[in-house]
C-alpha distance (Angstrom), angle and dihedral (degrees) to the residues before:
residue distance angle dihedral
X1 . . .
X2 4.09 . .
X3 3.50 119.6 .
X4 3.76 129.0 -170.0
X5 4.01 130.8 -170.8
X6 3.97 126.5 -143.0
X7 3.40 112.5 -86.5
X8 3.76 99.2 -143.0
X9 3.99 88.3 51.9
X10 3.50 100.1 44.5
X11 4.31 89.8 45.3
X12 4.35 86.7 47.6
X13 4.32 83.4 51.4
X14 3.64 96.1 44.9
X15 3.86 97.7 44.4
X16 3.60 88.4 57.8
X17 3.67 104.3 57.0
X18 3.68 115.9 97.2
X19 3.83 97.4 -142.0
X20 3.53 142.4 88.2
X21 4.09 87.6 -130.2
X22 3.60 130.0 39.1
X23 4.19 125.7 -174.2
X24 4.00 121.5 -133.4
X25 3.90 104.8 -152.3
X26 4.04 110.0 -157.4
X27 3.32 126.6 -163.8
X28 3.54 115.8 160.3
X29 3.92 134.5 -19.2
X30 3.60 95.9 -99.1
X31 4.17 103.0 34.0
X32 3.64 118.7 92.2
X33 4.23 111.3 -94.6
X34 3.83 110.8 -130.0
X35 3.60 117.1 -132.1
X36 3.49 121.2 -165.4
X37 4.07 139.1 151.0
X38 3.57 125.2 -83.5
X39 3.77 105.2 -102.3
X40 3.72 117.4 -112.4
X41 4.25 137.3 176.9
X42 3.71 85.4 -104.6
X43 3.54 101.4 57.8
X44 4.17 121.9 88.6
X45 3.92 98.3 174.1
X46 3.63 147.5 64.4
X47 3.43 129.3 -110.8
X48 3.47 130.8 -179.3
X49 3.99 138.5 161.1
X50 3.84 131.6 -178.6
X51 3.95 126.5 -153.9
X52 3.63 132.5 -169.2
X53 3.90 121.6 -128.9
X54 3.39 122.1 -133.3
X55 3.83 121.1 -142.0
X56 3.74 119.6 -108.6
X57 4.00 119.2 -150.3
């Protein structure tokens, strides 16, 4: 199975992350990935994001 993710979404996610290095958590297919910033010494919070896949025929 192929998935793909909305390009507007995924640029709005990504352009508000801090970091030089962000990590996409999958799961399954059709669950939400989790994208959040690479952790560093400098950071003291928590930041965490979900996107939807879209199916790809």
């Amino acid at each position: 199975m192929r998935i793909g993710f909305n390009v507007r979404f995924l640029h709005e996610i990504v352009r508000h992350i801090d970091s030089d290095e962000i990590l996409l958590h999958f799961y399954d297919p059709h669950q939400a990935v989790m994208i959040e910033p690479k952790k560093t010494e400098e950071m003291n919070y928590n930041l965490l994001y979900l996107l939807m896949p879209v199916k790809l025929e």
